[in-house]
C-alpha positions in Angstrom: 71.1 -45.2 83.1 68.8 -44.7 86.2 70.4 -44.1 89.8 69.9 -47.1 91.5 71.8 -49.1 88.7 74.9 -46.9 88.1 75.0 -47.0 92.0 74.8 -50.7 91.5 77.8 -50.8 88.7 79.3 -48.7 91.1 79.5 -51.0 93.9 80.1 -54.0 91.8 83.2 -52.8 90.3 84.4 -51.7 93.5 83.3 -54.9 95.5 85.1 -56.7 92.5 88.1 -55.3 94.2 88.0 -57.1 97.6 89.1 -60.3 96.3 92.5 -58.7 96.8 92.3 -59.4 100.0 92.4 -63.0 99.5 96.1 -62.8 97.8 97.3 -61.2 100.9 96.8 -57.7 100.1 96.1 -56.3 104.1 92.6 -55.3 104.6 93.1 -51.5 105.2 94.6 -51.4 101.7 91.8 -53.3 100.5 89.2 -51.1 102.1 90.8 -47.9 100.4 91.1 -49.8 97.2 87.0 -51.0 96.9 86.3 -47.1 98.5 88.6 -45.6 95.0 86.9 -48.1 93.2 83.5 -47.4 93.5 84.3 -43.4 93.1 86.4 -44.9 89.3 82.8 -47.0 88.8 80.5 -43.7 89.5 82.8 -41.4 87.5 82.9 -44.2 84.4 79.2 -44.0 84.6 78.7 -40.4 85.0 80.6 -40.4 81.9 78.4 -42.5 79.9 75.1 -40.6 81.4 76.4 -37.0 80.7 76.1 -38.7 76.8 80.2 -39.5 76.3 80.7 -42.6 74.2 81.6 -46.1 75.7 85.3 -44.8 74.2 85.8 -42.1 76.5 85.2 -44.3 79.6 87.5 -47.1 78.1 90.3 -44.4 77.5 89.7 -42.9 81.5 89.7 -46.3 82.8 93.1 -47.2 80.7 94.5 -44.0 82.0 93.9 -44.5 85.5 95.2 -48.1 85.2 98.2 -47.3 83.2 99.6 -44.4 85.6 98.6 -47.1 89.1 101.0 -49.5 87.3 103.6 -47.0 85.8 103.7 -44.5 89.2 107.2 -44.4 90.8 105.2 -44.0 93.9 104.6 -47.1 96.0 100.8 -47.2 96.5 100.9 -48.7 100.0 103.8 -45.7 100.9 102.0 -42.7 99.8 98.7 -42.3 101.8 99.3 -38.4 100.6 99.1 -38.9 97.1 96.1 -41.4 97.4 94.0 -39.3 99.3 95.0 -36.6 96.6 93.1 -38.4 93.8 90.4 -39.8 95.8 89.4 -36.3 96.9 90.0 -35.2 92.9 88.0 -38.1 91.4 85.3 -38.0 94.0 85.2 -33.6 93.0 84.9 -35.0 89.4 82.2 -37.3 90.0 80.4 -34.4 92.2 81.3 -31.7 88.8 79.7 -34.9 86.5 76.5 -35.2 88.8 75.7 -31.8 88.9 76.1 -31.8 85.0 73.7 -34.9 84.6 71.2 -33.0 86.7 71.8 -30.0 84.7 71.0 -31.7 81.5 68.3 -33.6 82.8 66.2 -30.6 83.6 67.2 -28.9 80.0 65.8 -32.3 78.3 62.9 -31.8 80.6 62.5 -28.6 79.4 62.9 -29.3 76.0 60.3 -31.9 75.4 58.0 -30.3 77.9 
């Protein structure tokens, strides 16, 4: 997958996200919801480019759905704890860029 389109999954997943606005979600919650979205959307497709299967990003993305809707923690309440796993997801992404990078210069390598 080239850069310009996993940036372009990226910010479709995430822009998916501000319909919620329109069911009366308020707009700062939505902004911080399309922002952790489009980290989710890079990390799902840093997933797939560092050569994981389709299954691993299905599983992550169940995950991270599963503990939103399970969490004892009110979303909107705990500013803390969303910050928290922005700033770990968006590390994660960072860790799985550097690691596509890595690879691609290896393959380069390789065939060269």
């Amino acid at each position: 997958m080239q850069q310009p389109l996993m940036n372009l999954s990226s910010f479709l997943f995430a822009f998916t996200h501000s319909l919620n606005v329109l069911s009366g979600q308020s707009v700062a919650n939505t902004i911080f919801q399309i922002l952790f979205a489009f980290v989710i959307g890079l990390v799902l497709a840093l997933l797939i480019v560092n050569g994981q299967s389709i299954g691993v990003t299905i599983v992550f993305h169940g995950l991270n759905n599963f503990l939103q809707f399970t969490s004892p923690v009110n979303a909107n309440d705990s500013l803390l704890v969303n910050y928290a796993l922005l700033l770990f997801l968006s590390g994660y992404a960072f860790y799985l860029w550097n690691r596509k990078s890595a690879l691609s210069v290896s393959h380069s390598q390789v065939s060269g």
